[in-house]
N, C-alpha and C positions, 0 to 999 in steps of 0.2 A: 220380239218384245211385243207385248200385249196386255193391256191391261183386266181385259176382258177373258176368261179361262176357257167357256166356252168358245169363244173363237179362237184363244189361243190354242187350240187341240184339235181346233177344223185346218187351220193353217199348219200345225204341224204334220198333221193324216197326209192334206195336201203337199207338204215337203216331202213327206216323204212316199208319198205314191210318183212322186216326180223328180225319187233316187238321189235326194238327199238326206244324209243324213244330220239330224238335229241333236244338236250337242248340250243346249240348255234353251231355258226358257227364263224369260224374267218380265216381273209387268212392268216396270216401269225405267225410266232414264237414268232415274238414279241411282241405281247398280250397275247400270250396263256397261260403263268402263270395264269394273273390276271383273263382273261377268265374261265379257269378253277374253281379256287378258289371260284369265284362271283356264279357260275351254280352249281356248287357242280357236275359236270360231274361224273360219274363212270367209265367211258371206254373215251378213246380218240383215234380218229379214223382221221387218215391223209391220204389223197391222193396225190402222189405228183409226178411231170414227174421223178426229180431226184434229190435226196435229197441234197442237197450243207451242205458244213461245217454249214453256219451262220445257220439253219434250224436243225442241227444235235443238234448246240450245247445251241438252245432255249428249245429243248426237252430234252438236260440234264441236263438244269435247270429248267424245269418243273419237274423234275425225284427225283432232291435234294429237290426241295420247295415244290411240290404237286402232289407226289408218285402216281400217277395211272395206270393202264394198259392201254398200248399203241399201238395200232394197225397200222401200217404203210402199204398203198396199193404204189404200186413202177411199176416205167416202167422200172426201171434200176435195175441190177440184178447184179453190179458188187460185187464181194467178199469183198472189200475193204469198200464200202459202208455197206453191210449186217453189218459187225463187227462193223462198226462205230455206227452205227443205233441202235444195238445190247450192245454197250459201253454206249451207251446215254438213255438207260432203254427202248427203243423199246420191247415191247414183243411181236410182233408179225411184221413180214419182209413179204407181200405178195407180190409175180409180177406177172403180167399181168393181173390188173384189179380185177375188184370184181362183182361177178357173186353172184346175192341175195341168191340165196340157199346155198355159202359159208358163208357167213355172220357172220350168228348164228356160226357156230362151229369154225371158227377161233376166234373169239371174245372171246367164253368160253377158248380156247387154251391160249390165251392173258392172262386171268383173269385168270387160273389156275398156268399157268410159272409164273403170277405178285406176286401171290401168295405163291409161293414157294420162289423166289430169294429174298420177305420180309423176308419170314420165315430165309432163310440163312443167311441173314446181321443181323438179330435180334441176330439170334445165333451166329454169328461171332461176333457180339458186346459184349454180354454177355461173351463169351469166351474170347476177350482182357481185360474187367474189371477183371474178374477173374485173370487172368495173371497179371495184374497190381499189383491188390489187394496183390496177393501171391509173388510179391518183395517186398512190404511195409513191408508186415509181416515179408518176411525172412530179411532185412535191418532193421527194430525194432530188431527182435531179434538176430541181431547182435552183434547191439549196446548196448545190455542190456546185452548180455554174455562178450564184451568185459569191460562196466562199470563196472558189478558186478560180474565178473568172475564165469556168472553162464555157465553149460554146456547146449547144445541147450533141451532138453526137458526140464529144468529145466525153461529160460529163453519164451519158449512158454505157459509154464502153468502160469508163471506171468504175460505175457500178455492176456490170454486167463480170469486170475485171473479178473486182471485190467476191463475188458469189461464188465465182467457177473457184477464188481461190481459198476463200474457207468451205465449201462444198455446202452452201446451201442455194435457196430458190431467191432468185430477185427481190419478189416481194419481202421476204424475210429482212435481207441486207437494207434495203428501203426503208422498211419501217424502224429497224436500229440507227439511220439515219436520222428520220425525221424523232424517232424519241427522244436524240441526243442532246435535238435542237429544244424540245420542248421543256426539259430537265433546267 
């Protein structure tokens, strides 16, 4: 992405003298979703004098809708930008240019950080279902030691009961608990 066509075409030369190839080009943020999505892009690679909000925040909606690694080349090197850039799924913040023999390894840099910060939100997801999951159950079995004045192991293994015996998952059995109550 480039707003500029002259450098958009110095930046592409440089892609691809550094054995990438470039699937599309678009100047500005607000195609780049659909752009994206349409190219099946793998890397996305921006040049740009200095990156303004509306530009930050096309990339953070690229970042929600179509998660890629993001390469950003920058003339501007303020802190305040790096974080924004950096908030908005940038995985990679270059300044002053791009120099082809760089290329290649900040790019791999991009893809491996993009890589990992999926990996952490997958697990940071997984970690709040969990946590979710494990109030439902201890709120079921609440309400089943308060109804049937069982004490809590007693009231876990009837619902643990309950799951095994219509063959679903704990949490499920749980949450038809607590919805019974709130009906």
């Amino acid at each position: 992405m480039d707003s500029d066509t002259d450098r958009a075409a110095a930046v592409e030369a440089g892609l691809a003298a550094a054995g990438c190839v470039v699937v599309g080009t678009v100047a500005g943020t607000a195609e780049l979703t659909r752009a994206v999505r349409e190219s099946g892009a793998e890397v996305i690679v921006c040049d740009l004098d200095d990156p303004s909000r509306d530009e930050l925040e096309g990339m953070r909606a690229l970042h929600r809708d179509e998660p890629r690694p993001v390469v950003l080349f920058a003339e501007k090197a303020e802190p305040e930008q790096i974080e924004a850039a950096l908030a908005a799924g940038v995985a990679a913040y270059v300044v002053e240019g791009m120099a082809p023999a760089r290329v290649r390894p900040v790019i791999e840099v991009a893809i491996r950080r993009f890589r990992a910060h999926q990996a952490l939100r997958e697990e940071l997801a997984l970690a709040r279902q969990d946590l979710e999951e494990r109030k439902l159950v201890d709120r079921a079995k609440a309400l089943l030691m308060q109804r049937h004045r069982l004490s809590e192991p007693e009231a876990y293994r009837r619902l643990r009961r309950l799951a095994m015996d219509r063959g679903q998952k704990l949490a499920a059995v749980a949450a038809e608990i607590v919805g019974k109550t709130k009906a």
